[in-house]
C-alpha positions as CSV (number, residue, x, y, z in Angstrom):
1,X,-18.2,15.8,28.6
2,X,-16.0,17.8,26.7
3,X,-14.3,16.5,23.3
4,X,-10.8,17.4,25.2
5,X,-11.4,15.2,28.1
6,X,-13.4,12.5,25.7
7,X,-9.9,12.1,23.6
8,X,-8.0,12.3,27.4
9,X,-10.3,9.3,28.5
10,X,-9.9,7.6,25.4
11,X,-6.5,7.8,24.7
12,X,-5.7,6.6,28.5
13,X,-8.0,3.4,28.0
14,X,-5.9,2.4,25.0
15,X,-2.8,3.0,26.4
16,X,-3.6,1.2,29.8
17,X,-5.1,-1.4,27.8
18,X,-2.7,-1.6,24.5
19,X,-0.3,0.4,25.4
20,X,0.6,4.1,24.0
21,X,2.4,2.9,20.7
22,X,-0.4,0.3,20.1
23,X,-2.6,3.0,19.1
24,X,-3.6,6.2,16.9
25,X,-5.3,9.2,15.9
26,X,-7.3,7.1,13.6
27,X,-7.8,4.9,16.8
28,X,-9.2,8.4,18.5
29,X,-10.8,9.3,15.8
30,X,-13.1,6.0,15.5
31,X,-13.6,5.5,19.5
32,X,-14.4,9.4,20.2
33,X,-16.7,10.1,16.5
34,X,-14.7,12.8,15.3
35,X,-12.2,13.6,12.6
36,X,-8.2,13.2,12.8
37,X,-8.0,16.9,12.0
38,X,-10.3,17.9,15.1
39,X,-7.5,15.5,17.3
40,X,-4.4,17.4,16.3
41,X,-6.7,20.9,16.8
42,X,-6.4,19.7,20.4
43,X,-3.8,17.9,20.8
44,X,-0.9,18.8,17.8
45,X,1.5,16.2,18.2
46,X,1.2,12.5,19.7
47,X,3.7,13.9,22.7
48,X,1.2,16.2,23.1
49,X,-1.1,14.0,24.2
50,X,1.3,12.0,26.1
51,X,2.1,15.1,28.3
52,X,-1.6,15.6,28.7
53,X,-2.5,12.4,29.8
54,X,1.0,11.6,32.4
55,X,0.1,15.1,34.0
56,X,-3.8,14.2,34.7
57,X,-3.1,11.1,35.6
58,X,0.0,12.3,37.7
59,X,-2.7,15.0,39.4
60,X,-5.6,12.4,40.1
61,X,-2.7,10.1,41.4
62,X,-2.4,12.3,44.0
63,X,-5.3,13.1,44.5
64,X,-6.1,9.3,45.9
65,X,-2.6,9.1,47.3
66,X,-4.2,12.1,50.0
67,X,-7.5,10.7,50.4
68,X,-6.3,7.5,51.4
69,X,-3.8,9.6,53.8
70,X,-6.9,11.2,54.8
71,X,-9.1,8.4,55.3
72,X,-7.0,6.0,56.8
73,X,-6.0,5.5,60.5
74,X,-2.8,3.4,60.7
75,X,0.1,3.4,58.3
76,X,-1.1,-0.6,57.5
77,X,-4.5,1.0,56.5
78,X,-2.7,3.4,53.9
79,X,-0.7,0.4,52.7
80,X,-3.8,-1.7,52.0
81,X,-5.0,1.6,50.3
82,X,-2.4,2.0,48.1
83,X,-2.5,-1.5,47.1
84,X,-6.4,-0.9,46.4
85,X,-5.5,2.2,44.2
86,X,-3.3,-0.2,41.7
87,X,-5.4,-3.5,42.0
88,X,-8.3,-1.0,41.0
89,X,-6.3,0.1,37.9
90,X,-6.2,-3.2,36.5
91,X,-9.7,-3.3,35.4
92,X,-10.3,-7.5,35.8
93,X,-6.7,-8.2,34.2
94,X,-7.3,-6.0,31.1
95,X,-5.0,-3.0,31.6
96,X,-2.1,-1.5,33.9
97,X,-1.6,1.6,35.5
98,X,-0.9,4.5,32.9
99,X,2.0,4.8,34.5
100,X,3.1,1.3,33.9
101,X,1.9,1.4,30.9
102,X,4.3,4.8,29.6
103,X,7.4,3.2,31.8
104,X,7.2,0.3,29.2
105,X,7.3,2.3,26.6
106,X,9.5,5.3,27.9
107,X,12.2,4.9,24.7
108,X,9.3,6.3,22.8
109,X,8.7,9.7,25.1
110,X,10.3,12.9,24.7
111,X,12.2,15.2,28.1
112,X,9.0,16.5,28.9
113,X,6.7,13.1,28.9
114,X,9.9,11.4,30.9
115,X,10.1,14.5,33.4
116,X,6.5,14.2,34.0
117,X,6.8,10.3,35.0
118,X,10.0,10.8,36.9
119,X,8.0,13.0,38.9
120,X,5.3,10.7,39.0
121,X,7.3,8.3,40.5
122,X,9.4,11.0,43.0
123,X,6.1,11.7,44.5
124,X,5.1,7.6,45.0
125,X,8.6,7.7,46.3
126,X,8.0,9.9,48.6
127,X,4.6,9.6,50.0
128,X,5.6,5.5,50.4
129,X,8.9,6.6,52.4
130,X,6.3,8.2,54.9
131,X,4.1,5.9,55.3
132,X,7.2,3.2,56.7
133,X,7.8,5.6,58.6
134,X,4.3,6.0,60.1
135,X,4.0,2.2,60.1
136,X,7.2,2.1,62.2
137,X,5.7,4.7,64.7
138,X,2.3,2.8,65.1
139,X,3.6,-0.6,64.8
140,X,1.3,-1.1,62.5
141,X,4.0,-1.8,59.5
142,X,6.9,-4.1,61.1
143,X,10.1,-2.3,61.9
144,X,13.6,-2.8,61.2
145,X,13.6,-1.8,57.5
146,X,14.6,1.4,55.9
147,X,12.2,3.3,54.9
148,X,13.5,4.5,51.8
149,X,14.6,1.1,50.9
150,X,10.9,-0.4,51.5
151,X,9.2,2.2,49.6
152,X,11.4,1.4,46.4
153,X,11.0,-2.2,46.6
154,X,6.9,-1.6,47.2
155,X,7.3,0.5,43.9
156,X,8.8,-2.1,42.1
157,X,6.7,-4.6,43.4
158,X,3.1,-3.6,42.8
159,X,3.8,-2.4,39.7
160,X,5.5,-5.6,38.2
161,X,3.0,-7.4,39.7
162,X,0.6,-5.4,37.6
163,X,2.6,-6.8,34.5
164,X,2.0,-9.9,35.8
165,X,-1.7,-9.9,36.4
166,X,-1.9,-8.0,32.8
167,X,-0.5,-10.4,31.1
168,X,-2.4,-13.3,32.5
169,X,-5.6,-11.3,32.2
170,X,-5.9,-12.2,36.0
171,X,-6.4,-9.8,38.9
172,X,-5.8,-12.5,41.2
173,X,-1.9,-12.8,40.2
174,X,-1.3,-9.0,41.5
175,X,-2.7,-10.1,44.8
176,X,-0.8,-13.1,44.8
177,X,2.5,-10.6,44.3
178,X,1.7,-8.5,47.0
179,X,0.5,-10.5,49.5
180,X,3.3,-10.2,51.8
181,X,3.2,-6.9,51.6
182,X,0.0,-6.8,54.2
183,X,0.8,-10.4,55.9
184,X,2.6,-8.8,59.3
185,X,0.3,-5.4,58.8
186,X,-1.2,-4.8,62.7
């Protein structure tokens, strides 16, 4: 692995885990084994980093947002997906979603950094809005609800619920949260 993505994996971890203001280059610099100087070489400026790490994550986001399209069947199986994707990024209770973790702390993040997560959260948005919609055509999802309107409140939902389960240290808390959101899946 390259020392780039080594200081990309590292500084993710500590933000997901302590969040991006909790931690340093001297932090880097001890977990990756190299000097400060060799981070700023890299990455100049702390929003450097941040911009770095929203975009990956961003990118790799979407990445599992279209396999799950991909490998699921019904709209209710993409739902369960998604809710996979975010239980997954709790790591047994111990940290959020990077995305969580940087909307927490967004007073701290310059236009870029904040463009970058708005986008972030456009392209949830939007890829939730189509699955109601596909739930509503296979009746796999119930109906009624507006799509739009459902795909917000799933937003909000899972990841509050992934403050929750952080803050108890307890993966079991987020599924506790988001039950309903799979109880009338067909």
């Amino acid at each position: 692995m390259d020392t780039k993505t080594h200081l990309l994996d590292s500084a993710e971890r500590l933000a997901r885990s302590k969040g991006f203001d909790a931690f340093s280059y001297a932090d880097l610099s001890k977990d990756v084994g190299i000097r400060k100087a060799s981070i700023h070489h890299h990455f100049p400026t702390k929003a450097d980093l941040a911009l770095a790490l929203i975009r990956r994550y961003r990118e790799a986001f979407t990445l599992s947002l279209a396999k799950a399209r991909q490998d699921a069947s019904t709209a209710g199986e993409q739902l369960q997906a998604y809710l996979d994707i975010y239980r997954a990024a709790l790591h047994g209770g111990e940290q959020v979603c990077l995305c969580v973790a940087l909307s927490a702390g967004r007073d701290s993040f310059d236009a870029p950094v904040l463009g970058e997560l708005e986008l972030f959260h456009e392209e949830s948005i939007g890829w939730l809005i189509a699955l109601f919609e596909r739930g509503q055509l296979d009746a796999t999802l119930p109906k009624g609800a507006d799509p739009e309107a459902q795909a917000w409140a799933t937003l909000a939902q899972v990841e509050g619920a992934q403050l929750i389960a952080r803050a108890a240290r307890d993966p079991k808390r987020f599924d506790q949260a988001v039950r309903h959101l799979t109880a009338n899946v067909q």
